[in-house]
C-alpha positions, 0 to 999 in steps of 0.5 A: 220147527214145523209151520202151521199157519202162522204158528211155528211148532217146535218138532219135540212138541208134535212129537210129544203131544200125542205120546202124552195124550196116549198116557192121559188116555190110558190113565183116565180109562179106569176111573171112567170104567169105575165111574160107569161101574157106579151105575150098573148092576152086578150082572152088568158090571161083568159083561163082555164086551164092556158097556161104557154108558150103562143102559140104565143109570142106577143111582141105587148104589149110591143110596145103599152105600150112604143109607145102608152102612154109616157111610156118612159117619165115615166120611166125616171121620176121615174129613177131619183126621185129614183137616187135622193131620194137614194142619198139623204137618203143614205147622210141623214140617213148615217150621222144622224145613225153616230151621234146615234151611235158613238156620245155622246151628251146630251139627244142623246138616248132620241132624238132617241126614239123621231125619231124612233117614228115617224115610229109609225104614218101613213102615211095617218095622216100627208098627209093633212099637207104634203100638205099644207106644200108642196103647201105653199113652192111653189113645189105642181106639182114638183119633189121637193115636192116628193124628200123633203118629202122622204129626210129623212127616220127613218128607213133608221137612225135605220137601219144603226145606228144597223149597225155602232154599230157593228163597234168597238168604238175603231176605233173612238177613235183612229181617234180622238187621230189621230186628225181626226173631227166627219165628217172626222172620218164619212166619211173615217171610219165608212162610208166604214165599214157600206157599208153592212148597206148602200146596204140594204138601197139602195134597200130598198129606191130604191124599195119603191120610184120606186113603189110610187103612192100615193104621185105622184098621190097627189103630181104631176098634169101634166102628163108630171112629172108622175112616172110608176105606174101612168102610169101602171094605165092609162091602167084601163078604166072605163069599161074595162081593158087591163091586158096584157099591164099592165103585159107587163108595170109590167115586165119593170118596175121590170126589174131595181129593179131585176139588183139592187137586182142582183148587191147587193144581197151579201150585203144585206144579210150582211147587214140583218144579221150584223144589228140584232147583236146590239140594 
């Protein structure tokens, strides 16, 4: 323990206070160079040695990326497949994660397993029969195909059935002498006491759908249904590239997933937390 003033600092934290603080500021160091690269020229984005604050704020690139392409189109293309698919995960996963863990039924375990190594395959070896199956249903170049193949996520079940392990069986037991069903029981007490589970699941789903682009690219074909990462591609050329636009199509497109983070920041880390306890 280290005494300063009347406050007693356990050794580890003055040990490991400033190695974090090292990491945050390595972290931190590319958005603030995207975020000053927003604002720059071309010709100045590649100066050496690298000006932080630029002298002279341009705001031209955000109005080319907004005006120039349908950036807006985009943006509400990508906000709601991401609303869609987040529900939809939060109902599938919630329900399927309520049934691993607080239901019994034959060969329960065994199905768990089974899902679970469905994490286990590459994305990359089932694409092909994704697009069959896609194409055969009718939905190839709609946001149906994006929102059916992200319907269901086994890490999203694995992720919340740790959580509801925690909640004590007791609660379900006394829900059913009470007369409550399995949905009743899902519904009005595990899914309100694993909201820590369900945070971390939102923005987990919510980051990797906003920042899809290979199903979109192979999935969607006008570009009137494309999301904003195809569109942050449309500023690389053949021969050239224009780096500020897209640091300036960068820095909108991360600005809901920071208010996402920023709203369930104190969730997610219970939900990290409470999901290691069991398994």
């Amino acid at each position: 323990m280290i005494k300063i003033g009347r406050v007693k600092i356990p050794i580890s934290t003055v040990i490991f206070f400033p190695i974090c603080v090292l990491f945050a500021f390595i972290f931190l160091v590319p958005f603030v160079w995207m975020l000053s690269a927003s604002f720059k020229t071309n010709m100045e984005l590649f100066e050496y040695p690298i000006r932080w604050i630029p002298p002279v704020f341009r705001p031209d690139n955000f109005i080319r990326v907004w005006t120039h392409v349908n950036f807006f189109q985009y943006f509400t293309n990508t906000a709601r497949l991401t609303a869609m698919i987040t529900v939809i995960q939060l109902f599938t996963c919630s329900l399927a994660a309520f049934s691993f863990s607080k239901l019994r039924f034959p060969g329960r375990d065994k199905l768990f397993l089974c899902y679970l190594a469905t994490m286990m395959v590459p994305w990359h070896a089932i694409l092909i029969p994704q697009f069959l199956v896609v194409r055969s249903f009718g939905l190839y170049d709609n946001h149906l195909a994006l929102v059916a193949i992200n319907a269901f996520s086994a890490f999203g079940v694995f992720l919340l059935r740790q959580n509801m392990i925690s909640i004590p069986d007791s609660l379900h037991e006394a829900a059913k002498l009470d007369g409550c069903g399995p949905f009743r029981t899902y519904w009005n007490i595990i899914l309100p006491l694993a909201k820590t589970g369900l945070a971390v699941l939102i923005i987990f789903t919510f980051n990797s759908t906003w920042n899809t682009y290979m199903q979109a690219m192979i999935f969607l074909q006008s570009r009137s249904l494309q999301v904003i990462q195809v569109g942050l591609a449309q500023f690389r050329q053949e021969f050239t590239t224009d780096f500020t636009a897209i640091m300036a199509g960068t820095v909108s497109s991360i600005i809901p997933i920071v208010i996402v983070y920023a709203f369930a920041q104190k969730h997610i880390m219970e939900g990290v937390a409470f999901s290691g306890i069991k398994g």
